[in-house]
MARGU-842050 format. One record per residue (C-alpha): x negated, y, z negated; residue in three letters. Coordinates in nm, 3 decimals, m for minus. Layout:
<recs>
       x       y       z res
       X       Y       Z ALA
...
</recs>
This chain:
<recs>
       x       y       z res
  m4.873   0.402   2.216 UNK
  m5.013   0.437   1.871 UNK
  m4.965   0.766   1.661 UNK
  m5.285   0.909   1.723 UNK
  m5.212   0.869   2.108 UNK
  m4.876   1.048   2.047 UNK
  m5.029   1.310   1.871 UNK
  m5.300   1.371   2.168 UNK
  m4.982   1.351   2.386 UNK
  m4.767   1.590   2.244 UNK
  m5.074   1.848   2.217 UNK
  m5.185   1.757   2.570 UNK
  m4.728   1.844   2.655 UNK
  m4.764   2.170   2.432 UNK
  m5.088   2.325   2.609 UNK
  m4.899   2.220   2.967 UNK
  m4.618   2.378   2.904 UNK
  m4.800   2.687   2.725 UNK
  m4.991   2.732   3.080 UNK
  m4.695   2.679   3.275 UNK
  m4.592   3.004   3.133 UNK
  m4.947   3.187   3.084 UNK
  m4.994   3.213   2.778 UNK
  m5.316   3.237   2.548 UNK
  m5.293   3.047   2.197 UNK
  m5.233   3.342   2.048 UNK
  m4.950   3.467   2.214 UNK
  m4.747   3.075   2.186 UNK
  m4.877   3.099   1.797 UNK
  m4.699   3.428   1.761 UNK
  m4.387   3.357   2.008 UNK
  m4.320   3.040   1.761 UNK
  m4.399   3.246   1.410 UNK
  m4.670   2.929   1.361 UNK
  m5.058   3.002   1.256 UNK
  m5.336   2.997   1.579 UNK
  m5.533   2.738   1.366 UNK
  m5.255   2.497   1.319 UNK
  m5.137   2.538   1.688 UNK
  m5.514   2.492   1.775 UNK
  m5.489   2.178   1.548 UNK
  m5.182   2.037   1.744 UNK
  m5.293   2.113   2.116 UNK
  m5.593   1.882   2.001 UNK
  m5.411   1.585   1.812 UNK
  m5.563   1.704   1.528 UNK
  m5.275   1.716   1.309 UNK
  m4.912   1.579   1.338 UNK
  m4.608   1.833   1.407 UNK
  m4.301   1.853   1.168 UNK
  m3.961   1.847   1.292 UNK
  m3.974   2.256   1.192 UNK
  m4.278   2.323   1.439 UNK
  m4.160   2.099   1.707 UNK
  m3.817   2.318   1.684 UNK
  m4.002   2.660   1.694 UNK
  m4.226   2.546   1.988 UNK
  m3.928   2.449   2.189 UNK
  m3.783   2.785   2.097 UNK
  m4.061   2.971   2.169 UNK
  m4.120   2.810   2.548 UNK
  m3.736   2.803   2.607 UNK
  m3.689   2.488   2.598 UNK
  m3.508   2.155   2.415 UNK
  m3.732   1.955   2.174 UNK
  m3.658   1.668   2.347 UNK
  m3.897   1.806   2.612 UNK
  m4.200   1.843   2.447 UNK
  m4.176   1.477   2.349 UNK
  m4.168   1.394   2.730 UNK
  m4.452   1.213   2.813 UNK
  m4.621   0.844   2.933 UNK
  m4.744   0.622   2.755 UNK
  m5.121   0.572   2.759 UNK
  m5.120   0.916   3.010 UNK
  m5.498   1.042   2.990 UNK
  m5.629   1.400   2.898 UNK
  m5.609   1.571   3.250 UNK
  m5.904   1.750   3.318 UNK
  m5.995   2.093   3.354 UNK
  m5.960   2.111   3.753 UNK
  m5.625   1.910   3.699 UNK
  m5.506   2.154   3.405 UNK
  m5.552   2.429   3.635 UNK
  m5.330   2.289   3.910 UNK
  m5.042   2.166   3.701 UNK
  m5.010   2.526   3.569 UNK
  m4.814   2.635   3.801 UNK
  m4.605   2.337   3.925 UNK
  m4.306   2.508   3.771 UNK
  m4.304   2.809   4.024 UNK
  m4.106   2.851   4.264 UNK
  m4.267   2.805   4.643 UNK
  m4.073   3.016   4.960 UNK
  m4.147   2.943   5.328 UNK
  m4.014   3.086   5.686 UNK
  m3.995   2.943   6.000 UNK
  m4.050   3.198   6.305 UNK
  m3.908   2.976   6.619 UNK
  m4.040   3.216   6.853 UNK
  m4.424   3.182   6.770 UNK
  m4.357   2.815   6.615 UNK
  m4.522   2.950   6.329 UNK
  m4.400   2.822   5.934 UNK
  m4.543   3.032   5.653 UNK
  m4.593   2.890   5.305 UNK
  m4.616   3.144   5.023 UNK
  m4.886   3.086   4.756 UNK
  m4.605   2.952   4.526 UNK
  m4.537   2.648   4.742 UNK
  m4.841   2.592   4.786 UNK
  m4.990   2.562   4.419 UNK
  m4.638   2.340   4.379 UNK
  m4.786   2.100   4.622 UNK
  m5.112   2.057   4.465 UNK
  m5.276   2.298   4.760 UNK
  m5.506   2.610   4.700 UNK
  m5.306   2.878   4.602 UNK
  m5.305   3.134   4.852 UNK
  m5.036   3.183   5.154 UNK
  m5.044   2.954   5.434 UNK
  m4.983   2.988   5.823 UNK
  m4.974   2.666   6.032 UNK
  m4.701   2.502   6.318 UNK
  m4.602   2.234   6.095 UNK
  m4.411   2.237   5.740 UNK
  m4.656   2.141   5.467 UNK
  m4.395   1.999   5.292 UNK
  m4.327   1.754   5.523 UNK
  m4.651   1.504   5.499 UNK
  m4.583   1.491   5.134 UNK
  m4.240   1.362   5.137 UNK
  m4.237   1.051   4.933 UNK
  m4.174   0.767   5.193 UNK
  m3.828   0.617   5.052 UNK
  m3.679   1.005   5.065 UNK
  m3.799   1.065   5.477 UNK
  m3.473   0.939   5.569 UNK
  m3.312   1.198   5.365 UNK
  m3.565   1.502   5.461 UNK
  m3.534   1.443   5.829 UNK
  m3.131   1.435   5.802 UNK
  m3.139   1.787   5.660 UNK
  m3.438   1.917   5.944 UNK
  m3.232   1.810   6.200 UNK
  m2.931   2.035   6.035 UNK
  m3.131   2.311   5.988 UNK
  m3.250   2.331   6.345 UNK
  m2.848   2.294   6.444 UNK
  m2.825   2.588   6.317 UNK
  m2.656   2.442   5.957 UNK
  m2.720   2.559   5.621 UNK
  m2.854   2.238   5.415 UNK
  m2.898   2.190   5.031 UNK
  m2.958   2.201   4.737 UNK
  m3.102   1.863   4.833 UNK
  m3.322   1.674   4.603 UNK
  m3.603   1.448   4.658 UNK
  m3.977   1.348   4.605 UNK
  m4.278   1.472   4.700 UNK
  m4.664   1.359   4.624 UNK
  m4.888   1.593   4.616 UNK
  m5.270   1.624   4.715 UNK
  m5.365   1.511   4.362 UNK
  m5.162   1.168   4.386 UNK
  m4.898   1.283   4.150 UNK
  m4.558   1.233   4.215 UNK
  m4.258   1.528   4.167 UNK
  m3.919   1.540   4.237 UNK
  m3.811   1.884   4.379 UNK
  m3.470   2.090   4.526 UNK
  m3.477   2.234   4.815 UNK
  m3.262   2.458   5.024 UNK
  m3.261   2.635   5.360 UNK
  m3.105   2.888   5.574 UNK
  m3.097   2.959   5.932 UNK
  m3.191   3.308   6.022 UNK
  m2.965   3.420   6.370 UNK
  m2.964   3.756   6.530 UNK
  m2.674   3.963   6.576 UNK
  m2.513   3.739   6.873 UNK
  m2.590   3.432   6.686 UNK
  m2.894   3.323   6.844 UNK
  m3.098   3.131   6.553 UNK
  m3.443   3.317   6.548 UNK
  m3.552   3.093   6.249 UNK
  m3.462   2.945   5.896 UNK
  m3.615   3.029   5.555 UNK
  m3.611   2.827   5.177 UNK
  m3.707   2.768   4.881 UNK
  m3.848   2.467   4.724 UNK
  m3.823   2.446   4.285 UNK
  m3.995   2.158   4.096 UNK
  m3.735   2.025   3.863 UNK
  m3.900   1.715   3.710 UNK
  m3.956   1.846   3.431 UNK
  m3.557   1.913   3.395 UNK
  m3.509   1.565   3.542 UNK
  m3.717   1.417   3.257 UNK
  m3.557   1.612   2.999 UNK
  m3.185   1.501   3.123 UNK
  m3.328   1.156   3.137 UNK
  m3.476   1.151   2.791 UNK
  m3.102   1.339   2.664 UNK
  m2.885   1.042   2.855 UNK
  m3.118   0.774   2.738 UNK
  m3.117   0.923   2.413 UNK
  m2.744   1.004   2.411 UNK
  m2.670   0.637   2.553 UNK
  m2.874   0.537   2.229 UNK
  m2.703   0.745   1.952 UNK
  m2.332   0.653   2.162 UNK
  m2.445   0.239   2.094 UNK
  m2.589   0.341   1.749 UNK
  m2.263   0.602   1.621 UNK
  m2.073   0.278   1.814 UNK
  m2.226   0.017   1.602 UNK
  m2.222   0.217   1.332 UNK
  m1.791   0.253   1.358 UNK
  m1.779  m0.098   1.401 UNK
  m1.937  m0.174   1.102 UNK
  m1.795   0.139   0.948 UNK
  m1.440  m0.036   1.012 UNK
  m1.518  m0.370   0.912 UNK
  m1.667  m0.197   0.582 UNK
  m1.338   0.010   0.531 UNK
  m1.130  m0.339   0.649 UNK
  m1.329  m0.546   0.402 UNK
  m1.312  m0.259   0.111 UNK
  m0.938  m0.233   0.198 UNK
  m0.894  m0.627   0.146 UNK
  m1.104  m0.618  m0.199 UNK
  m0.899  m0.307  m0.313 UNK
  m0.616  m0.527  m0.270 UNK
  m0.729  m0.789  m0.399 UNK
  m0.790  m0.605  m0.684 UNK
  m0.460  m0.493  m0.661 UNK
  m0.316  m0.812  m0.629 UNK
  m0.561  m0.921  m0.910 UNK
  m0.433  m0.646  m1.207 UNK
  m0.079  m0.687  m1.122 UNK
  m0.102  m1.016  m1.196 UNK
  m0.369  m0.963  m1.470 UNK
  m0.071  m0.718  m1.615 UNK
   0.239  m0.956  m1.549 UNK
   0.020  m1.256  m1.718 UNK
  m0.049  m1.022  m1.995 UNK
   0.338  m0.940  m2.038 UNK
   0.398  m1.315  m2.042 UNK
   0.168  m1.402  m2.281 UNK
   0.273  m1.129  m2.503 UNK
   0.636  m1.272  m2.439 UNK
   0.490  m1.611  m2.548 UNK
   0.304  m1.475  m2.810 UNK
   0.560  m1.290  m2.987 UNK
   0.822  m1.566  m2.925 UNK
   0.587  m1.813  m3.147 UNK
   0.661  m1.926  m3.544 UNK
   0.272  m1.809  m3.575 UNK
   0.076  m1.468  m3.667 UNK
  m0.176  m1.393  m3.395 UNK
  m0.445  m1.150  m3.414 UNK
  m0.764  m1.045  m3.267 UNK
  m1.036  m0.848  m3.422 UNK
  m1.384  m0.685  m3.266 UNK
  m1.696  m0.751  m3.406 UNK
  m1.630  m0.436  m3.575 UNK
  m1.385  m0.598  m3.780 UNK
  m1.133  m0.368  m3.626 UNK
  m0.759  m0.530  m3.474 UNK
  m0.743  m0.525  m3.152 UNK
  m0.404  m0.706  m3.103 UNK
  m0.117  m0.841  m3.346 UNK
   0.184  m1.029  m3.186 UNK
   0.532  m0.898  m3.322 UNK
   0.559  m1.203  m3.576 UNK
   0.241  m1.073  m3.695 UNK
   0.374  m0.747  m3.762 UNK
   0.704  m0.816  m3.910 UNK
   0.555  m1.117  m4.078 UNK
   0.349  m0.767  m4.289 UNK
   0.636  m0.536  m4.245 UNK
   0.613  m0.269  m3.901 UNK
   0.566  m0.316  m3.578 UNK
   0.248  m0.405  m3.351 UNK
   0.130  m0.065  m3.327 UNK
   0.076   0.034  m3.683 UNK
  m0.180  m0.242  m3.682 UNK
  m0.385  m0.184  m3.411 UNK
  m0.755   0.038  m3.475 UNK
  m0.692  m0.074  m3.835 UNK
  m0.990  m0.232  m4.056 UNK
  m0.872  m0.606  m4.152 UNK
  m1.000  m0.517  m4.511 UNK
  m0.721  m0.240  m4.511 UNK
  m0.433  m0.460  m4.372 UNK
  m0.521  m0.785  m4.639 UNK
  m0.628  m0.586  m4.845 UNK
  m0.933  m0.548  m5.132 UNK
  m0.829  m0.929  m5.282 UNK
  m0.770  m1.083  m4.994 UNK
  m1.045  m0.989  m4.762 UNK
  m1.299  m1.061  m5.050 UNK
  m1.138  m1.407  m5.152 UNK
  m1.041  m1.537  m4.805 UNK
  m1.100  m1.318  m4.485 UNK
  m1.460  m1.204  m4.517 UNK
  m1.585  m1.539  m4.471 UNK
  m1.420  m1.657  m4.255 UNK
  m1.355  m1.340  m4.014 UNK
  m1.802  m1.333  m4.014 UNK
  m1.804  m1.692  m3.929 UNK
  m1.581  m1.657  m3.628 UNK
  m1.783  m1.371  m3.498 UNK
  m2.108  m1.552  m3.571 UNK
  m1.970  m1.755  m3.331 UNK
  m1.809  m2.054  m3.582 UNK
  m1.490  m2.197  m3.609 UNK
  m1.313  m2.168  m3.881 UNK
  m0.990  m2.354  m4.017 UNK
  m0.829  m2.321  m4.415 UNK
  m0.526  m2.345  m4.617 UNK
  m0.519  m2.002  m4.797 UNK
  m0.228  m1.850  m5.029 UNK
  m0.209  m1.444  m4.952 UNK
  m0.099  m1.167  m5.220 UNK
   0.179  m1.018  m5.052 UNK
   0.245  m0.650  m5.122 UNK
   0.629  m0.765  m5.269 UNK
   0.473  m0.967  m5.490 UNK
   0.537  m1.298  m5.348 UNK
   0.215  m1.543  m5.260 UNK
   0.313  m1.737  m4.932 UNK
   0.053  m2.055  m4.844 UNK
  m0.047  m2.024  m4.499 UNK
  m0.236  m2.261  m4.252 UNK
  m0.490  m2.061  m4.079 UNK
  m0.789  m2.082  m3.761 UNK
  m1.052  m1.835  m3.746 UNK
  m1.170  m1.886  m3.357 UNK
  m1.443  m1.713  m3.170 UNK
  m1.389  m1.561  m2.808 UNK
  m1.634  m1.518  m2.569 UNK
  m1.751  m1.232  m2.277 UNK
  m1.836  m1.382  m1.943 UNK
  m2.180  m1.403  m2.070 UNK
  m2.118  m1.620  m2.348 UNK
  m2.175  m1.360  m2.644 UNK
  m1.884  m1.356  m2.891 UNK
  m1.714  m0.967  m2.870 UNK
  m1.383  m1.071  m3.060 UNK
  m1.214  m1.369  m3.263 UNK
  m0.845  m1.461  m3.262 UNK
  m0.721  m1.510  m3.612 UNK
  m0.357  m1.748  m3.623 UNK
  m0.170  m1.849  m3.930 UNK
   0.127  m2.060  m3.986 UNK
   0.329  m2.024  m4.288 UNK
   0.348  m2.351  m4.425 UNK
   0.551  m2.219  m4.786 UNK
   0.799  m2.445  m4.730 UNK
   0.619  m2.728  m4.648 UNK
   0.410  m2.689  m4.962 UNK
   0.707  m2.666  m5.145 UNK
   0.845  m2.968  m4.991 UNK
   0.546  m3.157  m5.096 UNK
   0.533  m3.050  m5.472 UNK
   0.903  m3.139  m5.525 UNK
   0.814  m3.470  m5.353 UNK
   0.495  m3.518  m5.557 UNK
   0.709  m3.448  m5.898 UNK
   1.028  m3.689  m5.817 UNK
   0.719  m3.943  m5.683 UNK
   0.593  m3.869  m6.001 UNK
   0.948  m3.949  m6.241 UNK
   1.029  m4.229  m6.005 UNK
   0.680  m4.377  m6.098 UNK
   0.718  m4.265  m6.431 UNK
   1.096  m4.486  m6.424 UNK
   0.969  m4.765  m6.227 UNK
   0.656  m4.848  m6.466 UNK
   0.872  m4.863  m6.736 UNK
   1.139  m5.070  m6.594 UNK
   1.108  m5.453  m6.635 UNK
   1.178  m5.534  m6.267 UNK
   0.972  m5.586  m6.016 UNK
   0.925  m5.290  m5.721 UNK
   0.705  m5.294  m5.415 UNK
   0.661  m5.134  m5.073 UNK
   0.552  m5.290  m4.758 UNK
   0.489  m5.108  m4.504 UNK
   0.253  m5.181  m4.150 UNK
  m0.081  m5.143  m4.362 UNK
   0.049  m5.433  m4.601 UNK
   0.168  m5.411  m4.974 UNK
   0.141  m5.029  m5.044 UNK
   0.312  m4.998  m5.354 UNK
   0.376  m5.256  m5.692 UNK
   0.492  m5.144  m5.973 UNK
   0.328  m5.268  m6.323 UNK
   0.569  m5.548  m6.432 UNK
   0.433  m5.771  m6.188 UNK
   0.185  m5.862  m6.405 UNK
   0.426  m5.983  m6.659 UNK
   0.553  m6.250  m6.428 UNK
   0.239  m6.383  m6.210 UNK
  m0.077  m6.457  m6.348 UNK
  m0.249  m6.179  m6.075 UNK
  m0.350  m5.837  m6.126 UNK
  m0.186  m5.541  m5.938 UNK
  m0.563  m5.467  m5.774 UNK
  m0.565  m5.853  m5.641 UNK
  m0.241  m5.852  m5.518 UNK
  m0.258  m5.533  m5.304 UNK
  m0.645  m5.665  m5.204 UNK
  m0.436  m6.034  m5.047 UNK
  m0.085  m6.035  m5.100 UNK
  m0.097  m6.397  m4.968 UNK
  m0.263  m6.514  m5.292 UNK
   0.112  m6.408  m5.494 UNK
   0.244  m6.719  m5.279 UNK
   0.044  m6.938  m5.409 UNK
   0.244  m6.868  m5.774 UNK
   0.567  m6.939  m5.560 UNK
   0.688  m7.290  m5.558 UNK
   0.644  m7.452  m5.244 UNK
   0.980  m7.515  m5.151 UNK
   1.044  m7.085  m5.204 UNK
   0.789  m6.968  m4.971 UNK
   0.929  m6.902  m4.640 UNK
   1.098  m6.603  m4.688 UNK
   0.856  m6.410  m4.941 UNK
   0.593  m6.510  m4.699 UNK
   0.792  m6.356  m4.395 UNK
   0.813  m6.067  m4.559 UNK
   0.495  m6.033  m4.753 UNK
   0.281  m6.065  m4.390 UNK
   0.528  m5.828  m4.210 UNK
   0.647  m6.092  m3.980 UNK
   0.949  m5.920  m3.946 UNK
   1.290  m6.032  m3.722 UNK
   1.651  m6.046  m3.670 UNK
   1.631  m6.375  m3.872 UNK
   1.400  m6.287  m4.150 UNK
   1.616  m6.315  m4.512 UNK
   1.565  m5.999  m4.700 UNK
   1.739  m6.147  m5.038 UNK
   1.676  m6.466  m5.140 UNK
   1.562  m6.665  m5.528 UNK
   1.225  m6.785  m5.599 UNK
   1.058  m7.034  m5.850 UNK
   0.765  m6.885  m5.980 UNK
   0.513  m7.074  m6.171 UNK
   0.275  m6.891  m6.451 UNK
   0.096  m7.021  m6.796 UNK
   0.430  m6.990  m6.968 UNK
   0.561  m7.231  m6.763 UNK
   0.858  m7.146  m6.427 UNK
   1.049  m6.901  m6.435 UNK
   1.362  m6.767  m6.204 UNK
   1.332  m6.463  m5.990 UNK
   1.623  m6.282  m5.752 UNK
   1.466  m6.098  m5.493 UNK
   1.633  m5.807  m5.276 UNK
   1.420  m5.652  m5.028 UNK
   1.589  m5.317  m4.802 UNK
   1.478  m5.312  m4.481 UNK
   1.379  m4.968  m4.284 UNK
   1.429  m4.940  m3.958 UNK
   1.307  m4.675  m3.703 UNK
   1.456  m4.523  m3.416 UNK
   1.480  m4.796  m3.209 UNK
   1.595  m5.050  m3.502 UNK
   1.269  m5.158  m3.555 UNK
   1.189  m5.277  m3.932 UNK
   0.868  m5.046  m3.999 UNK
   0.896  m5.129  m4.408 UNK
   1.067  m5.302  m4.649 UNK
   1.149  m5.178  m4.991 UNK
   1.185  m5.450  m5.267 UNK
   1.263  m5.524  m5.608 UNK
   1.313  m5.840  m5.826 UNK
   1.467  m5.953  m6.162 UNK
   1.387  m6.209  m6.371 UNK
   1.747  m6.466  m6.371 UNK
   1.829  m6.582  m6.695 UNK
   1.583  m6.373  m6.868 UNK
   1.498  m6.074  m7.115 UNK
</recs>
């Protein structure tokens, strides 16, 4: 059924149920506090009720709303004659039994229930009983034969069709009528339609059965919702507690480290510092946090060093320097320093992580080392002896007064140090040449005296060479120096 048909239908319900209790339009229209035109409009299917006008019909004809939605699929507008008829298949119908004159009188009631003219009837045989609906006779005849025992029967339900073809289901009861010694004279009843009731407790079970499978199906998922939200909740759970111990490790870690860690927002604001950090600037973690970096560098720094760098990260660039800070005391520590970018999980940079290592020491370290390089070269070069260093790249160091003995530059002897053999006399040249092309072993001699041969003629050189060994005893360079014998 379409919703034009269900419209007709509920009109078509409406006007049945408004003649069942004999009422005009006007009266139902006032009854339900609704307007005669738009009741007009629904007994026609000319307009579609709301839940509120379905409620105040049903309230107005004593009924549930459920009932005025009782009706058959592709049912046809009764006509006028039938109209008529069904108006009063809701009354109640009354008939006695006389056994004397065999005579059973039907009151008018009954007989507009059973689809006859409705006026009272006289006849020897129960009109009710031709109309019994075949698969109920069984039933009906049980209770006529108690009744004429003299027994009380019902209320006993069952079917009946009536003159028009329609089928109802009705109750029934009956009585025996005696006289004062007990001699049964007669019986009387009463016979009630109730299909309309029987349709409406169909329509509520089938309709309860529905909501009890819906409100059912609706728990279950309701409980698997509530199991699954109870497993992500914790999960979550599960999820920040680790989240938090991680984050007390790696703040353990963090401040355990020689380094200064820090991480700034795109505002340029510190988000973190690791204890080092703090104590490396004097305070503790929390002073620094919310804090501009221009006002923790300060004005020189930030414009010399940080700015750059601390933009580049959050542009999304790495950045790595040497820089050499003004510290408030006064002292100018060199640090190594990384400028790295971090990421959201959809790739846009929100932070960078800023981590320095103090390397003062180191640079200090390397100056002293660069100024005693710097006297020992200065010593060496003006020393008449000869000094080299081999190492695994080949002749790394030879000092100036090499020149004075081999007719070779410094720059052609580093380029091939085989070439200074061929100034050695031929007899001489194992052991130079052992050590020369780093064909080092237990055997190799490390001091030995060469012949070497120049424009001036041959002269006598004494040759010491130190090995250096590694961890393992492994030569990994030889240190060398030689003197002319017998000379200036």
């Amino acid at each position: 059924m379409d919703f034009s048909q269900s419209t007709r239908a509920f009109g078509r319900r409406i006007r049945f149920l408004r003649k069942l209790e004999g009422w005009t339009q006007a009266q139902l229209a006032e009854q339900a506090g609704i307007s005669l035109e738009h009741l007009n409009k629904l007994e026609r299917g000319a307009a579609a009720p709301s839940f509120k006008s379905i409620c105040q019909l049903a309230r107005a004809l004593h009924t549930e709303p459920a009932n005025l939605l009782l009706f058959s699929d592709g049912e046809d507008a009764p006509s006028e004659r039938r109209a008529d008829a069904l108006r009063h298949i809701s009354g109640l119908g009354g008939w006695r039994q006389d056994l004397l004159s065999g005579q059973i009188v039907a009151s008018a009631g009954l007989c507009r229930l059973l689809g006859l003219p409705p006026r009272q009837i006289t006849s020897e045989r129960c009109p009710v009983e031709p109309l019994v609906a075949a698969a109920d006779k069984a039933v009906y005849d049980e209770a006529h034969e108690r009744l004429l025992r003299g027994e009380s029967v019902g209320p006993m339900t069952f079917r009946i069709r009536r003159t028009d073809g329609e089928t109802r289901h009705v109750a029934a009861m009956a009585e025996p009528v005696c006289d004062a010694f007990g001699v049964m004279l007669g019986s009387h009843g009463c016979i009630v339609d109730i299909t309309e009731p029987l349709r409406l407790e169909r329509s509520l079970c089938g309709t309860r059965e529905i909501l009890e499978r819906r409100v059912q199906e609706r728990t279950e998922r309701l409980d698997q919702t509530i199991a699954r939200l109870g497993a992500l909740i914790a999960e979550q759970e599960r999820t920040a507690r680790i989240l938090r111990e991680t984050e007390g490790h790696m703040r353990l870690i963090l401040d355990s480290l020689p380094i200064l860690v820090a991480q700034v927002d795109k505002e340029e604001r510190i988000l973190f510092v690791n204890d080092r950090y703090a104590r490396y600037r004097g305070g503790v973690p929390a002073d620094y946090i919310g804090r501009s970096v221009r006002e923790v560098v300060g004005e020189e720094t930030y414009e010399n060093l940080s700015r750059e760098n601390v933009r580049k990260a959050l542009g999304g660039i790495r950045s790595i320097d040497e820089i050499r800070l003004a510290m408030p005391d006064g002292s100018r520590p060199y640090l190594y320093a990384q400028w790295i970018p971090s990421s959201d999980d959809q790739g846009r940079v929100d932070s960078m992580f800023y981590w320095a290592l103090d390397i003062s020491e180191r640079k200090f370290a390397e100056e002293v080392l660069r100024q005693s390089e710097e006297r020992f070269r200065v010593l060496v070069e003006s020393l008449p002896d000869i000094y080299w260093v081999i190492d695994a790249n080949g002749l790394s160091y030879l000092s100036p007064a090499f020149e004075r003995y081999f007719d070779l530059s410094l720059e052609q002897a580093r380029e091939n140090p085989a070439r200074i053999l061929d100034h050695i006399h031929p007899e001489d040249r194992d052991a130079p040449a052992r050590v020369l092309l780093r064909a080092w072993s237990e055997d190799t001699r490390y001091d030995y005296t060469v012949r070497v041969r120049n424009r001036t003629g041959e002269i006598l050189l004494d040759v010491h060479n130190a090995p250096v060994r590694d961890a393992n005893g492994d030569v990994v360079q030889v240190v060398g120096v030689a003197r002319r014998v017998g000379g200036d």
